[in-house]
N, CA, C and O atoms as CSV, one atom per row, in Angstrom:
chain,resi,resn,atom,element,x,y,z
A,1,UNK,N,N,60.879,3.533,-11.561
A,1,UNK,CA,C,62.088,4.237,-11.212
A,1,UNK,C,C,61.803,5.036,-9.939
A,1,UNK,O,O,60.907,5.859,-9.757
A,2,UNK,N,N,62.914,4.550,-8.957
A,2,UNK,CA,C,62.439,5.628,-7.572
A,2,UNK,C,C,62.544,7.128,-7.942
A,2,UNK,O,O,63.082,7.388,-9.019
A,3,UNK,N,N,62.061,8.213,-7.121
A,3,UNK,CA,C,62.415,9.342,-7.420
A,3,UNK,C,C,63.613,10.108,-7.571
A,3,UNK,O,O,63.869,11.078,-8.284
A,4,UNK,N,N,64.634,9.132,-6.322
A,4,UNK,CA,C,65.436,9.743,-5.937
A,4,UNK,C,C,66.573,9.709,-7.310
A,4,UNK,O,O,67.224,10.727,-7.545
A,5,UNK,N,N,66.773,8.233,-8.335
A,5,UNK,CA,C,67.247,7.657,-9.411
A,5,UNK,C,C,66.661,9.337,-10.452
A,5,UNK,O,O,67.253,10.370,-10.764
A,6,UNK,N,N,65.230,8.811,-10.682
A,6,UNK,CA,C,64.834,10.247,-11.668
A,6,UNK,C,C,64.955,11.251,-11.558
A,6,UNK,O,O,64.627,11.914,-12.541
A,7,UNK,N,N,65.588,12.158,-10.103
A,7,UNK,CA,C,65.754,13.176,-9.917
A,7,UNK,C,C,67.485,12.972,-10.402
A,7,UNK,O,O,68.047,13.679,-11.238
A,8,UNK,N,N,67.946,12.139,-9.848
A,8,UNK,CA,C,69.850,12.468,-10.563
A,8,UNK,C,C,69.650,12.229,-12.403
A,8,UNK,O,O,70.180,12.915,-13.276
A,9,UNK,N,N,69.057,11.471,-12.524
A,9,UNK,CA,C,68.971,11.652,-14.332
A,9,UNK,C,C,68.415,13.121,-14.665
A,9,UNK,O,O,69.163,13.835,-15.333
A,10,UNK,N,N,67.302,13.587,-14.307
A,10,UNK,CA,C,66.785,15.261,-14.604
A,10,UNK,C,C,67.535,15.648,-14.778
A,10,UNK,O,O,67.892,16.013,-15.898
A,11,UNK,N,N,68.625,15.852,-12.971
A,11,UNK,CA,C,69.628,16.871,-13.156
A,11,UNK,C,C,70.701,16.273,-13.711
A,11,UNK,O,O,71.523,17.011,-13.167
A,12,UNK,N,N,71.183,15.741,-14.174
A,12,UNK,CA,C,72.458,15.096,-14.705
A,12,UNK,C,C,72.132,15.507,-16.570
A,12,UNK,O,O,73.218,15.804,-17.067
A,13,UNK,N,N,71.232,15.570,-17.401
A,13,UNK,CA,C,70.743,15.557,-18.011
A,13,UNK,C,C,69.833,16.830,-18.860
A,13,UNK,O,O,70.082,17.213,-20.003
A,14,UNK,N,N,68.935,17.253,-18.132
A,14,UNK,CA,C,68.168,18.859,-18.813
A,14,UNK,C,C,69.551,19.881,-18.304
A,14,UNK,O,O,70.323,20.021,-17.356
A,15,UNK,N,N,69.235,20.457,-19.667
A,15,UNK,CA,C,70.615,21.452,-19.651
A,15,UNK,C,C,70.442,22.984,-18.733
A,15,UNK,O,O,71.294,23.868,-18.805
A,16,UNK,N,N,69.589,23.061,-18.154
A,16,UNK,CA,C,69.047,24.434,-18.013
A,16,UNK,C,C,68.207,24.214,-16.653
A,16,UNK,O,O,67.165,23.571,-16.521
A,17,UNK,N,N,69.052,25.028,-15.529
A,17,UNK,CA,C,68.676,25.025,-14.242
A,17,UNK,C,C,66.700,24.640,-13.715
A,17,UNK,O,O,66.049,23.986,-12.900
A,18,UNK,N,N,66.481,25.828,-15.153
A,18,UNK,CA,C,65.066,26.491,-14.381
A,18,UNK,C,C,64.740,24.733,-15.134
A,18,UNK,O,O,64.638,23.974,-14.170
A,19,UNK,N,N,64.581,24.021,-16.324
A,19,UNK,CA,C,63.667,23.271,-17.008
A,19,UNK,C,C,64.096,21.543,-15.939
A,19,UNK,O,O,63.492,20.471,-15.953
A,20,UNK,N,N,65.451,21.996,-15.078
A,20,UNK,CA,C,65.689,20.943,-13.746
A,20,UNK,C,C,64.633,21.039,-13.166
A,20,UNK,O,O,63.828,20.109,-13.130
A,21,UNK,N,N,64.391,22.464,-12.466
A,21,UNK,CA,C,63.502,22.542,-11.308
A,21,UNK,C,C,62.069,21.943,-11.754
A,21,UNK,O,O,61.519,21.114,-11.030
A,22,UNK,N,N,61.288,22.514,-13.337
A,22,UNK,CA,C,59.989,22.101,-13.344
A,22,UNK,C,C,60.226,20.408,-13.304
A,22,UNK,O,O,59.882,19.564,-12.476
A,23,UNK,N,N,60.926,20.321,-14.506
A,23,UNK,CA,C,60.771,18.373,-14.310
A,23,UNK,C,C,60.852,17.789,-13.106
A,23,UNK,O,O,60.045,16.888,-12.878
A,24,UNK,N,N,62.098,18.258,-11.782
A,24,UNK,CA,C,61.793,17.562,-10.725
A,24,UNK,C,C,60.462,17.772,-9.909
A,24,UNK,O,O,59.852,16.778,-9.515
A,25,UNK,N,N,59.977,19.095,-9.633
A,25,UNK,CA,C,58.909,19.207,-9.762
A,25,UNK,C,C,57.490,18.398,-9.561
A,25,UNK,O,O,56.700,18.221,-8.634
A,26,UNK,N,N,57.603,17.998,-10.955
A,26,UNK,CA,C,56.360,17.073,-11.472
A,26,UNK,C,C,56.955,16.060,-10.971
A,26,UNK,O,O,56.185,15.787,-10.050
A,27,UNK,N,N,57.826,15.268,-10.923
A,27,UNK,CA,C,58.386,13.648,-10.349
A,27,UNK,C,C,57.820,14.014,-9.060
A,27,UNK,O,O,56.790,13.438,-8.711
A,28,UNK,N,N,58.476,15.109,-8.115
A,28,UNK,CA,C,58.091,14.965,-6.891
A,28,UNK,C,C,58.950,15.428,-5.867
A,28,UNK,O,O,60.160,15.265,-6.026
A,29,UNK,N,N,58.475,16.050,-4.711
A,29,UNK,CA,C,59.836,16.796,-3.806
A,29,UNK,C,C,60.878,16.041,-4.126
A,29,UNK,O,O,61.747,16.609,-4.787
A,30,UNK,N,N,61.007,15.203,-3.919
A,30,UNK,CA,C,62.531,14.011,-3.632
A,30,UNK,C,C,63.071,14.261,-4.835
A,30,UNK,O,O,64.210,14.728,-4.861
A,31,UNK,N,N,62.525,14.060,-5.787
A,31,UNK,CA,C,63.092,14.408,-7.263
A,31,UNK,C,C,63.430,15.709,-7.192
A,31,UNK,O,O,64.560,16.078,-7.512
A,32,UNK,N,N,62.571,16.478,-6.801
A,32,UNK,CA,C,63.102,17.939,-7.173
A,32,UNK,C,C,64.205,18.764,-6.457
A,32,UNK,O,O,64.548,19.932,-6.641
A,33,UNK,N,N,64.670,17.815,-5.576
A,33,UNK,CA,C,65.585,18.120,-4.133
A,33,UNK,C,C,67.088,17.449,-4.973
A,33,UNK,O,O,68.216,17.942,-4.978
A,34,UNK,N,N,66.664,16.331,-5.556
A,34,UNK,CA,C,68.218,15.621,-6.282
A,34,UNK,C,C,68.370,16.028,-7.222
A,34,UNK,O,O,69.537,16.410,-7.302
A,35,UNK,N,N,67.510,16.308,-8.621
A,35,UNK,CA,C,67.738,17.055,-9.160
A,35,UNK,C,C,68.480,18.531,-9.016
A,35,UNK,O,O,69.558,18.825,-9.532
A,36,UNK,N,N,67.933,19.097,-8.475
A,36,UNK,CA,C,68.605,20.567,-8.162
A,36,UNK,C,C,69.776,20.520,-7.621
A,36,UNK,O,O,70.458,21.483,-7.973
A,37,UNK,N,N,70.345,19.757,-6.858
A,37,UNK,CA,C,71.851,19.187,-5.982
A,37,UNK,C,C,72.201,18.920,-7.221
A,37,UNK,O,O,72.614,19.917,-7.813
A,38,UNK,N,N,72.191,17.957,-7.829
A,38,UNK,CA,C,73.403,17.302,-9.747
A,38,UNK,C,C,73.297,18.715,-10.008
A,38,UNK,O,O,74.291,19.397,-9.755
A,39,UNK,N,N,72.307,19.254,-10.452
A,39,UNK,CA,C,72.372,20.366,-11.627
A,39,UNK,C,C,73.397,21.459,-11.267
A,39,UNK,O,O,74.201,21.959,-12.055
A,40,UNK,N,N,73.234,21.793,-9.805
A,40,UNK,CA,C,73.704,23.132,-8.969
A,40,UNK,C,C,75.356,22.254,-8.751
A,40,UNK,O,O,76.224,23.120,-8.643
A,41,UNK,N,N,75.855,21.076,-8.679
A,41,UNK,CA,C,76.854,20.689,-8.792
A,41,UNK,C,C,77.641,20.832,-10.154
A,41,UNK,O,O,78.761,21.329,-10.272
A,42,UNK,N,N,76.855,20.305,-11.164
A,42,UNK,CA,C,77.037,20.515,-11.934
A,42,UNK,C,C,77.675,21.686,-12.970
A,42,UNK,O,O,78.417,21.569,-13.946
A,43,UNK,N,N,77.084,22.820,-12.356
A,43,UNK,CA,C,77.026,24.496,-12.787
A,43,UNK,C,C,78.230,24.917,-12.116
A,43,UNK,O,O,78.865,25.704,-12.818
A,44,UNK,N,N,78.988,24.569,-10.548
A,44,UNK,CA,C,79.504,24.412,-10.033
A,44,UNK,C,C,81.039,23.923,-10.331
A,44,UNK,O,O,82.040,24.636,-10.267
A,45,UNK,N,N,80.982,22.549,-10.669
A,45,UNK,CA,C,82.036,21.971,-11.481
A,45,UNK,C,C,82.372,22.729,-12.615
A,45,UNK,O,O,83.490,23.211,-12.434
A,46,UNK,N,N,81.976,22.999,-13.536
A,46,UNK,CA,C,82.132,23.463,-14.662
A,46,UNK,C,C,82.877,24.708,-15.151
A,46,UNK,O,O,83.206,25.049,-16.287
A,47,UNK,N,N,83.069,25.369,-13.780
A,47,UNK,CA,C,83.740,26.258,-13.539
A,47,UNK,C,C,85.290,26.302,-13.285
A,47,UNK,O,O,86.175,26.935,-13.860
A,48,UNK,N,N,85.335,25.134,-11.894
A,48,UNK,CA,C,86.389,24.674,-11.639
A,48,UNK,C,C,86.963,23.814,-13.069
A,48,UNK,O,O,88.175,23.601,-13.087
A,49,UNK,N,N,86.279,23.400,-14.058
A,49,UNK,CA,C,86.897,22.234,-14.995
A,49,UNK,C,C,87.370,23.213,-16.310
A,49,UNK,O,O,88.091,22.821,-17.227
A,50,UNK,N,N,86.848,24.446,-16.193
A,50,UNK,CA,C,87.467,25.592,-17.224
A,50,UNK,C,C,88.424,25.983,-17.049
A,50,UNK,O,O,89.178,26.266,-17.980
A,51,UNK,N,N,88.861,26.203,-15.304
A,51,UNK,CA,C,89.764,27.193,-14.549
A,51,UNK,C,C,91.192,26.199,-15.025
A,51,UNK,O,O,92.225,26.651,-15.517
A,52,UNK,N,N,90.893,24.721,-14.712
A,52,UNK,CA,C,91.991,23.760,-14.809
A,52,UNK,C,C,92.425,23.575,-15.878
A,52,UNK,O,O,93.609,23.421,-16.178
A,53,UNK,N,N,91.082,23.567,-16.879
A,53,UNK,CA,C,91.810,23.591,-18.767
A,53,UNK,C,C,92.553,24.397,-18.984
A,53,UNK,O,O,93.566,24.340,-19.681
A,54,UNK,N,N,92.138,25.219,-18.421
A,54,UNK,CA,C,92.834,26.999,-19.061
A,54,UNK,C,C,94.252,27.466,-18.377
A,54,UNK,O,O,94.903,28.425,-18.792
A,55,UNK,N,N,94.669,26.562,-17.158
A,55,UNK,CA,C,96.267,26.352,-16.310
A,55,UNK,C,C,96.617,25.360,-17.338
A,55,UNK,O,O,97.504,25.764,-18.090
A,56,UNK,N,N,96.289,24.481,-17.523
A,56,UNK,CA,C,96.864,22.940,-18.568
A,56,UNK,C,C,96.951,23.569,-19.321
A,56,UNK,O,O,97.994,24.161,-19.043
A,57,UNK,N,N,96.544,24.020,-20.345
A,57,UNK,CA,C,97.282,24.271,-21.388
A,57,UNK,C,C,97.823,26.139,-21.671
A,57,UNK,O,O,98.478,26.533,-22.635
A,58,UNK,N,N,97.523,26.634,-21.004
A,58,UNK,CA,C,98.927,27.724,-20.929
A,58,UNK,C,C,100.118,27.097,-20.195
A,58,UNK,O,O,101.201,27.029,-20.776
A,59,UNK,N,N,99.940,26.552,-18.717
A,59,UNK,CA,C,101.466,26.535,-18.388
A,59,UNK,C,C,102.236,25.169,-18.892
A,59,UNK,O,O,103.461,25.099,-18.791
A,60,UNK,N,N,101.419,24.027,-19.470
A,60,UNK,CA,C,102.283,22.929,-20.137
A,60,UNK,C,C,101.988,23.051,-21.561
A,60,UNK,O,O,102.971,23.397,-22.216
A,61,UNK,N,N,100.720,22.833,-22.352
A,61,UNK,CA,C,100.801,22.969,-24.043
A,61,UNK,C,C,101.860,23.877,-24.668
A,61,UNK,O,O,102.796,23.516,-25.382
A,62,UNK,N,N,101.380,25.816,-24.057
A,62,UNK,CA,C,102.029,26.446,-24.586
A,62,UNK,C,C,103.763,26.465,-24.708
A,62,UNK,O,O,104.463,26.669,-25.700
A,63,UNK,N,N,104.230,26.102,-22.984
A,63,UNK,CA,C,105.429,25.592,-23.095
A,63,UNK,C,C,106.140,24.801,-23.634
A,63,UNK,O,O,107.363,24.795,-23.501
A,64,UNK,N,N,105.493,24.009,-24.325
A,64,UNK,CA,C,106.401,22.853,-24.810
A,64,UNK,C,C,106.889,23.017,-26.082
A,64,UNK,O,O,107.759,22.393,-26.689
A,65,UNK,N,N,106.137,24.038,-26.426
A,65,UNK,CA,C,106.826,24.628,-27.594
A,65,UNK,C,C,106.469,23.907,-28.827
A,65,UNK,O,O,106.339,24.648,-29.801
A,66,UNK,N,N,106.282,22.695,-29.028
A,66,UNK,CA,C,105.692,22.213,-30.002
A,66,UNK,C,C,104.941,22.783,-31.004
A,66,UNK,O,O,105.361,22.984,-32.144
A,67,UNK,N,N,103.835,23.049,-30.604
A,67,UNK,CA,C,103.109,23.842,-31.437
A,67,UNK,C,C,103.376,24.730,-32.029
A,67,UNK,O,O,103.034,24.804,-33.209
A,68,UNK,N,N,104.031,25.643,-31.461
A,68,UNK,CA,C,104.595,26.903,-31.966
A,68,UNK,C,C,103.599,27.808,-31.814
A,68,UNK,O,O,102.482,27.339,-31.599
A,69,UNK,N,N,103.715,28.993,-31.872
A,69,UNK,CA,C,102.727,30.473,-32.277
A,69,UNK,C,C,102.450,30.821,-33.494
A,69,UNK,O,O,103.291,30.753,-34.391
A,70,UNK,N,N,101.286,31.219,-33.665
A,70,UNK,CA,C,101.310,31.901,-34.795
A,70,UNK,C,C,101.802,33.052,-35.360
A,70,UNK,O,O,101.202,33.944,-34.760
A,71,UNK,N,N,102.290,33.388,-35.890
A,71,UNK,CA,C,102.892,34.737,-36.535
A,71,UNK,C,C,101.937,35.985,-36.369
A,71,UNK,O,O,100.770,36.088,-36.748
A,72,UNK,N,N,102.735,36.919,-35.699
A,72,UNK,CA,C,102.027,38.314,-35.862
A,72,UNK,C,C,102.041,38.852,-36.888
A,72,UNK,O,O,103.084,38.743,-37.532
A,73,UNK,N,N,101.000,39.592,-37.433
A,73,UNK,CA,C,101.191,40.380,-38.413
A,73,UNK,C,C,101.567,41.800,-38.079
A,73,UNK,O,O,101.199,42.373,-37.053
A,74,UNK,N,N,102.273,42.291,-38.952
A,74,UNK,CA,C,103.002,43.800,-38.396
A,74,UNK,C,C,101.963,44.728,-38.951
A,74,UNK,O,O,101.451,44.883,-40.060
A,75,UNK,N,N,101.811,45.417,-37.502
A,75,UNK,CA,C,101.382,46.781,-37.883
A,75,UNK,C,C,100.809,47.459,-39.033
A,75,UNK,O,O,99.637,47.810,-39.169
A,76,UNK,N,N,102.100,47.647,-40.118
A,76,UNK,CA,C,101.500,48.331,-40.980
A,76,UNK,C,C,101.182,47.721,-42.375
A,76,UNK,O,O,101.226,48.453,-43.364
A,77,UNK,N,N,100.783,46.070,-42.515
A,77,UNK,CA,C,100.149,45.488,-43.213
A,77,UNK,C,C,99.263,45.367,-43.808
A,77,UNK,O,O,99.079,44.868,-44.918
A,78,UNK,N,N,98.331,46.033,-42.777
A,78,UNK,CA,C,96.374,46.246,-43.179
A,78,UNK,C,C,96.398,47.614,-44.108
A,78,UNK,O,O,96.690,48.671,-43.547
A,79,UNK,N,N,96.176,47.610,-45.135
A,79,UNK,CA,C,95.447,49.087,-45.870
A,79,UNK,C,C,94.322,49.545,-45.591
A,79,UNK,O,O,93.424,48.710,-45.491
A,80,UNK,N,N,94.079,50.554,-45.437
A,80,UNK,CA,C,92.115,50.905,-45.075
A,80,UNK,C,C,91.448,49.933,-45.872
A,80,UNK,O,O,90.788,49.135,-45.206
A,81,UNK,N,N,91.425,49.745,-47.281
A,81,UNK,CA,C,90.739,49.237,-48.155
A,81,UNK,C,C,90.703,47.571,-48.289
A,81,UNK,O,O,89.955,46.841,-48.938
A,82,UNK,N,N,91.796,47.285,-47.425
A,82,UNK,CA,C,91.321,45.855,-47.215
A,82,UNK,C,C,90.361,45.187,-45.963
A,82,UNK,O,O,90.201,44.008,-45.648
A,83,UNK,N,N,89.834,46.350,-45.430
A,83,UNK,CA,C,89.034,46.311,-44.353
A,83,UNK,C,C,87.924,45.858,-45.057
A,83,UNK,O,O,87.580,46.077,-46.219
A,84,UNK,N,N,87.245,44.968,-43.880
A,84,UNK,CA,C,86.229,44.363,-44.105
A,84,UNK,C,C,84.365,45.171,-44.079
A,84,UNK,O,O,83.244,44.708,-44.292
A,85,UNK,N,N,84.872,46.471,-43.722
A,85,UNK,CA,C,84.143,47.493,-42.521
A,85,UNK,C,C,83.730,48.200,-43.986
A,85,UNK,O,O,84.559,48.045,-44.883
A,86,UNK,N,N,83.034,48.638,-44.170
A,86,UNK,CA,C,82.166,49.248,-45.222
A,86,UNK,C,C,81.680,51.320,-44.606
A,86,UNK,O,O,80.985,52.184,-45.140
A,87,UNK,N,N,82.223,51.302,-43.747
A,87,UNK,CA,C,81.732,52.681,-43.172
A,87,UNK,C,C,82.958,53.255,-43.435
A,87,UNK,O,O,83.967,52.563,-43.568
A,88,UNK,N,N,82.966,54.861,-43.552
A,88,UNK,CA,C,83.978,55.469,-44.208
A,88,UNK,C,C,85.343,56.011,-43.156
A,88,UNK,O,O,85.187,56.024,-41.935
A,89,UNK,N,N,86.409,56.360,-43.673
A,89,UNK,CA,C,87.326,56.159,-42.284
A,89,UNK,C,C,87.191,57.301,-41.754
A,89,UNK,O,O,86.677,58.198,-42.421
A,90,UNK,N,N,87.624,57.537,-40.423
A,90,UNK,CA,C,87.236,58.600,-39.840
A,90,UNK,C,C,88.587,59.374,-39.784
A,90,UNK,O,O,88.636,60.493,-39.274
């Protein structure tokens, strides 16, 4: 396998920046140069691919109404004593 192949599997692959860098590393500059580019892309993307989930489904899921909301519970529903909290009320 050339380096340049084992360095995009490293980084495409080990979940964790720093355990990219040692494995490319040991393969070899070239590896450790492609590796670190996927991974740092990678870390990169992942950001942008949250930002877009999180527009998709507030401004079309929630709208469509389908689903519906869940019901609030009112205010004065909870008793102290159905608290889950074991420390005394203040």
């Amino acid at each position: 396998m050339s380096p340049a192949v084992a360095g995009a599997w490293i980084g495409g692959n080990i979940d964790t920046t720093a355990a990219v860098s040692a494995a490319g590393a040991i393969v070899g500059e070239e590896a450790l140069q492609i590796a670190t580019i996927v991974k740092t892309t990678q870390n990169a993307l992942l950001g942008v691919v949250a930002v877009a989930l999180t527009a998709y489904f507030t401004l079309k899921v929630e709208r469509s109404g389908s689903a519906g909301r869940p019901a609030r519970a009112s205010s004065g529903s909870a008793s102290p004593s159905s608290c889950s909290d074991s420390s005394p009320p203040r």
